[in-house]
C-alpha positions in Angstrom: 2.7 3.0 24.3 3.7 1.2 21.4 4.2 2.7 17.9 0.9 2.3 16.3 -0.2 3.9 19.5 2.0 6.9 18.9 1.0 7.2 15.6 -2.3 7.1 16.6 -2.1 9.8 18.6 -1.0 12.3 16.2 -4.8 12.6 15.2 -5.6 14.1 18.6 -2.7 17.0 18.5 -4.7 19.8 17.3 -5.5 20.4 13.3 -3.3 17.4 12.3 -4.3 13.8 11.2 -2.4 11.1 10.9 -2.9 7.8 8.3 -1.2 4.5 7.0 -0.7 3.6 3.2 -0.3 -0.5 3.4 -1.1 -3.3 0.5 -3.8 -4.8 2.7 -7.4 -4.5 1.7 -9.2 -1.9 3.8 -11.6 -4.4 5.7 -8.0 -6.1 7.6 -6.4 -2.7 7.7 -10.3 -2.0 9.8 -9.8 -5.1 11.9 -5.8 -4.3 13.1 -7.1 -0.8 13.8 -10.0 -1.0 15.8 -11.3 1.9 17.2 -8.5 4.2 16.4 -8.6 7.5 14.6 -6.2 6.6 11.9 -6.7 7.4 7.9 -6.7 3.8 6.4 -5.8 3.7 3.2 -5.9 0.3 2.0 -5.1 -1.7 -1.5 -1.8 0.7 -1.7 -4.4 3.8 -1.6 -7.6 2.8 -3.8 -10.1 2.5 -0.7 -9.6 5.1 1.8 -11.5 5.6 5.3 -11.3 7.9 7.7 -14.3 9.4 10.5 -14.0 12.3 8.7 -14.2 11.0 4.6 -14.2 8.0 2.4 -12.8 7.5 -0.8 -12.8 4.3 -3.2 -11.3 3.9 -6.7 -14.1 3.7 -9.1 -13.0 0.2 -10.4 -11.9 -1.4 -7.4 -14.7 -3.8 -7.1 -14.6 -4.8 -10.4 -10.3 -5.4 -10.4 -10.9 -7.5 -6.9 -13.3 -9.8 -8.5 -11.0 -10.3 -11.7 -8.8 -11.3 -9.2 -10.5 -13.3 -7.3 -10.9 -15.3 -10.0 -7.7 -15.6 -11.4 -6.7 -17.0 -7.7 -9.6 -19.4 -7.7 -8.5 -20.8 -11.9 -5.5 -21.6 -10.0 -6.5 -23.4 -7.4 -8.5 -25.2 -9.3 -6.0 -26.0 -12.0 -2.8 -26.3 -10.2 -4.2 -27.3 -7.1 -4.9 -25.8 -3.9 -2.0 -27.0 -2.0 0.7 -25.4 -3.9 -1.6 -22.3 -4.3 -1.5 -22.2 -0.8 1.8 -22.2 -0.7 3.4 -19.7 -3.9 0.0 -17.5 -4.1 -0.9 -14.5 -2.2 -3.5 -12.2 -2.6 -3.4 -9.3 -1.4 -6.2 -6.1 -1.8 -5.4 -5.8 -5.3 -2.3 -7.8 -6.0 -1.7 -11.7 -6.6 1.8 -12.6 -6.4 2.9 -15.5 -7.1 5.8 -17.5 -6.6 7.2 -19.9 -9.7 10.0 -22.2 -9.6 12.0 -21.7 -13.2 13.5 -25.6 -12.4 10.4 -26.7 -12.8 9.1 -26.3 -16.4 5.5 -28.3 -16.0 4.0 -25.5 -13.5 5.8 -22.6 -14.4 4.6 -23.3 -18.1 0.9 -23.7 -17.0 0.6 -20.9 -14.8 2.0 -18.4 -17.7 -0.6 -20.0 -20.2 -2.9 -19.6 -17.7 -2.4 -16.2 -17.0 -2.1 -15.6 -20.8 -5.9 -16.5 -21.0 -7.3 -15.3 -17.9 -5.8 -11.5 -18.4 -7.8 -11.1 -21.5 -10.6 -9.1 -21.3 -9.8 -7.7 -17.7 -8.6 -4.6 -15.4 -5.5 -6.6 -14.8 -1.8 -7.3 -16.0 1.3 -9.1 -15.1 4.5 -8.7 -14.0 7.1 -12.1 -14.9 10.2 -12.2 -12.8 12.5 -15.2 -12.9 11.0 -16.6 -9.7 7.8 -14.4 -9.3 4.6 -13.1 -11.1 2.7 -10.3 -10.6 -0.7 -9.8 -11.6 -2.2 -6.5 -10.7 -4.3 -3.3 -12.0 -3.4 -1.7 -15.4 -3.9 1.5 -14.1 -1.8 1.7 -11.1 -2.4 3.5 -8.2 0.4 4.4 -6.2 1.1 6.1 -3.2 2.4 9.4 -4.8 -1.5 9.3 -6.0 -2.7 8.1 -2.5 -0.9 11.0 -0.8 -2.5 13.3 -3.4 -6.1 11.9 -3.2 -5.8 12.1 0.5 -4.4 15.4 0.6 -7.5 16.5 -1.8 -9.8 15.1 0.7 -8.4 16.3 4.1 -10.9 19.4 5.3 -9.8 22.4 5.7 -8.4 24.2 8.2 -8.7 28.1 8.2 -8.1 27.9 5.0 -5.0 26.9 4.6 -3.0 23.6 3.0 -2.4 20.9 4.8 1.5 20.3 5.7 2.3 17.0 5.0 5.1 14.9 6.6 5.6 11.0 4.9 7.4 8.7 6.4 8.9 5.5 4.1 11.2 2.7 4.3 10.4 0.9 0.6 11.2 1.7 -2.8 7.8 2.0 -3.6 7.5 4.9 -1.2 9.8 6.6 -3.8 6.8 8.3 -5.4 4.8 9.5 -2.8 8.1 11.5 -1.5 8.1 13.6 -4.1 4.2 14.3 -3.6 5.2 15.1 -0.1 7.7 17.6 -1.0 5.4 19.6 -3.0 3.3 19.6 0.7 5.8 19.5 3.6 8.6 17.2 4.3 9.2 13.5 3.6 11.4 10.9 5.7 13.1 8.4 4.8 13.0 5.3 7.0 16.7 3.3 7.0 20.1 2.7 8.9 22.0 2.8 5.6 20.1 4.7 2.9 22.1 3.0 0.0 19.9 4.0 -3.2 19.1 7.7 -4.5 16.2 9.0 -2.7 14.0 11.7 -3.0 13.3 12.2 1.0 14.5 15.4 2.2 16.1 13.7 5.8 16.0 10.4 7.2 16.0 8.5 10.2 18.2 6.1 10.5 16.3 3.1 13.6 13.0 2.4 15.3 14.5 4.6 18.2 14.8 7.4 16.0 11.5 7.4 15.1 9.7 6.8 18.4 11.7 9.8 19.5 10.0 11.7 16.5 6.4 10.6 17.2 7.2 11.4 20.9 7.8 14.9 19.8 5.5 15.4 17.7 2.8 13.7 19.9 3.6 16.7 22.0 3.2 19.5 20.1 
């Protein structure tokens, strides 16, 4: 049994369910978890699906079509080999990658951007080798914990316990939603940064211990 698998099977142990928070749109999160009884929350929480309740951010069609385009302008303008190569989209995120050295294209894309942010649900990010162009109003995974939490029925009438498990910095936020619900775990060998997960786990073998145990419950 491999770790999606376990993970998997969490939604069959009585009264508990188990989901994944990921970047990727909800239609590839559907196609890598076929028939499975996961909570898919895709786009870094703004679509949700589960057999028990769906959930989309109100402008989410509207932020992946100003996307969309921006992705196409470039192509278009810079050419769809290097877009190819130094732009990803992904749900509702383009990042792309910029070489500072050279001047030409990294000056075109920023006047590009410039221009094709106006008048949308989008902004950027500039880093010295990357852009990211993404939703002005965030949401984040403290918010997808808390949307989700909102939506899970009930059970006897008491609040769901939550338990979060994250390895990225960006999982920062939704710790500290899950400590106001039940635990949150840290994911790393050497945790090296101030964290707000109550414990951690420090290898893979760790973990498939804990989903072992908790598979058995």
């Amino acid at each position: 049994m491999n770790m999606i698998d376990k993970i998997s099977g969490l939604s069959k142990v009585a009264g508990a369910y188990a989901g994944i928070i990921s970047r990727r749109p909800l239609n590839q999160l559907k196609k890598l978890f076929t028939q499975r009884l996961l909570i898919l929350a895709g786009s870094g929480g703004c679509e949700i699906d589960s057999l028990q309740f769906s959930w989309t951010l109100p402008q989410i069609s509207t932020i992946q079509q100003h996307i969309e385009n921006i992705f196409q302008l470039i192509k278009m303008e810079i050419g769809p080999a290097w877009t190819q190569k130094n732009a990803e989209l992904l749900g509702v995120e383009l990042n792309i990658t910029v070489n500072p050295e050279n001047l030409l294209i990294s000056r075109q894309i920023q006047q590009l951007l410039r221009q094709a942010l106006q008048e949308t649900l989008l902004r950027a990010t500039w880093h010295q080798n990357s852009i990211c162009v993404y939703p002005k109003t965030q949401f984040n995974k403290q918010m997808a914990v808390h949307k989700i939490i909102e939506l899970l029925p009930g059970v006897s009438g008491q609040a769901p316990v939550v338990c979060y498990f994250g390895a990225e910095l960006s999982d920062e936020p939704a710790f500290r939603e899950a400590n106001l619900h039940g635990y949150s775990i840290l994911l790393r060998e050497n945790i090296g940064r101030k964290t707000a997960a109550q414990y951690y786990l420090r290898n893979a073998n760790e973990l498939n211990k804990t989903l072992i145990w908790l598979n058995s419950l």
